[in-house]
C-alpha positions in Angstrom: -141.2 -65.2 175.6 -140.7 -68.0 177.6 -144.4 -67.8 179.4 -145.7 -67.8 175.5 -144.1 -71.1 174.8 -144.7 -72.8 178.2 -148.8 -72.0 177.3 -148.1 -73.3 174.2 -146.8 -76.5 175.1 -149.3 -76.2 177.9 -152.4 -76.2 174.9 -150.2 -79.3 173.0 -150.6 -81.4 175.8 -154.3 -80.5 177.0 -155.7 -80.9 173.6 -153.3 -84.1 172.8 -154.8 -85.6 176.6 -159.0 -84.4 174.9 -158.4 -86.4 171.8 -157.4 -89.5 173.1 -160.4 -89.4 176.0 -162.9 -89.0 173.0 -161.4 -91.2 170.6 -163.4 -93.6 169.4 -162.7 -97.3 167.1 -164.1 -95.8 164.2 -166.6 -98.7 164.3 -170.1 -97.8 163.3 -171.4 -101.5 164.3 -174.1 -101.2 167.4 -171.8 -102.6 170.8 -172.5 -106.1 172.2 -174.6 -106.3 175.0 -173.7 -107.6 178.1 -175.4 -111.2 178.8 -176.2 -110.7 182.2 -179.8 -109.7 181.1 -182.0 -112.5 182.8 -184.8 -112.5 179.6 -182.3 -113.9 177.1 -182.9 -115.7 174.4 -180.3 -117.8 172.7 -180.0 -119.2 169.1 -177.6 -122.3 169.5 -175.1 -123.8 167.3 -177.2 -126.1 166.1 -179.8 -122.7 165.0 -182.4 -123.6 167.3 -183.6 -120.4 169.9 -184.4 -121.1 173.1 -186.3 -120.8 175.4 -189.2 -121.1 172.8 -191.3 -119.7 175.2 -189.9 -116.4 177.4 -192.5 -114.5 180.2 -190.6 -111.0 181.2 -192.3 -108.1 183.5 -193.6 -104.9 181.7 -190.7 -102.6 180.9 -188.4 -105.7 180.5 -186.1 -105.8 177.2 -184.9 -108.8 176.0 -181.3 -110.0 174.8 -180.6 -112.2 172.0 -177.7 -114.0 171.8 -176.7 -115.6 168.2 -174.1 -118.3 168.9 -174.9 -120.2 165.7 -172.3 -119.7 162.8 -175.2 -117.9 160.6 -176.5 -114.7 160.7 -180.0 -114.2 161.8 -182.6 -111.3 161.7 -185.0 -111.9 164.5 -188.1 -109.9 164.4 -191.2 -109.9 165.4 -194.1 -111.7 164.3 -196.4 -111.7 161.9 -193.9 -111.8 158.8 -193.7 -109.3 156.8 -195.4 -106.6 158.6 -193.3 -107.0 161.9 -195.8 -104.9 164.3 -196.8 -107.5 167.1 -194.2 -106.1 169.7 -192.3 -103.5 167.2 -189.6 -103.7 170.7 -188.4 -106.8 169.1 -187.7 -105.1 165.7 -184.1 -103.7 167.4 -182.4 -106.9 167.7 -182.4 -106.9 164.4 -179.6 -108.9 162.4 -177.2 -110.7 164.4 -174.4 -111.6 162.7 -172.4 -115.0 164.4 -171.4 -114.4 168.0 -173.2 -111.0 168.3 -176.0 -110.1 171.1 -178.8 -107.5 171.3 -181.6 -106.5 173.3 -184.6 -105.8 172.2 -186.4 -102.0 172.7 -188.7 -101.9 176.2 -191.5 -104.1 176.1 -194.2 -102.2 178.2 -197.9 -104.0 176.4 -198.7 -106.4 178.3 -199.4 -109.0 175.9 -197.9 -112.3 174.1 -196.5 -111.7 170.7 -193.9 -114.1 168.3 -191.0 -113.4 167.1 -188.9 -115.4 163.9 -185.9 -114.9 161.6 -186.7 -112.4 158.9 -184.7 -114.5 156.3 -186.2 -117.7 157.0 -189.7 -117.1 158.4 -191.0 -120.7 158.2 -188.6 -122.3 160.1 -189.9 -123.5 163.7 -186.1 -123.9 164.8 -186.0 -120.0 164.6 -189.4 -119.1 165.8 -190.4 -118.3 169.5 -193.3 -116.3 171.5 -192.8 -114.0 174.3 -196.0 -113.1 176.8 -195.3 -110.0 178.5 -197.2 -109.6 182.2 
């Protein structure tokens, strides 16, 4: 009797110890990305990217970094078909303060990229020659 309720306890604690390694927030938001990617590209406060001009190696992603207090939906160019460097396409929208990289760029090529919601404006446009 006393071995039955030692396992017992015994299964309390290991499942009670597997919940809490697996837990997760609950957050179904895509994580921030580190910013020590050296191909980043950064809207400022002022919502103007920059470099306006990036080169990266094949295979390279690149991380977007929105620290303007709008949110932004970069893409790539030409508006609306997106399918220059579809890569770009995961950085996606960026609400204020978030980063993302873009998918592996592996064409060697240069292609644009712009803010879905306001495709005219320079201040959000930029190009980015992969080689």
């Amino acid at each position: 009797m006393v071995e039955t309720r030692l396992w017992g306890h015994t299964a309390v604690w290991v499942l009670a110890a597997a919940s809490l390694s697996c837990s997760g927030d609950g957050s179904s938001s895509p994580p921030t990305n580190p910013t020590t990617n050296p191909y980043t590209v950064t809207i400022s406060g002022s919502g103007i990217v920059g470099p306006k001009e990036l080169t990266v190696p094949p295979g390279s992603r690149v991380l977007f970094v929105n620290n303007h207090s709008g949110r932004h939906d970069m893409t790539s160019d030409p508006h609306p078909e997106h399918d220059d460097c579809p890569a770009l396409n995961q950085v996606g929208l960026l609400n204020a303060g978030q980063s993302r990289e873009s998918g592996n760029l592996v064409t060697v090529r240069t292609c644009g990229y712009h803010d879905h919601d306001d495709p005219n404006n320079v201040n959000l446009r930029g190009s980015l020659t992969i080689r």
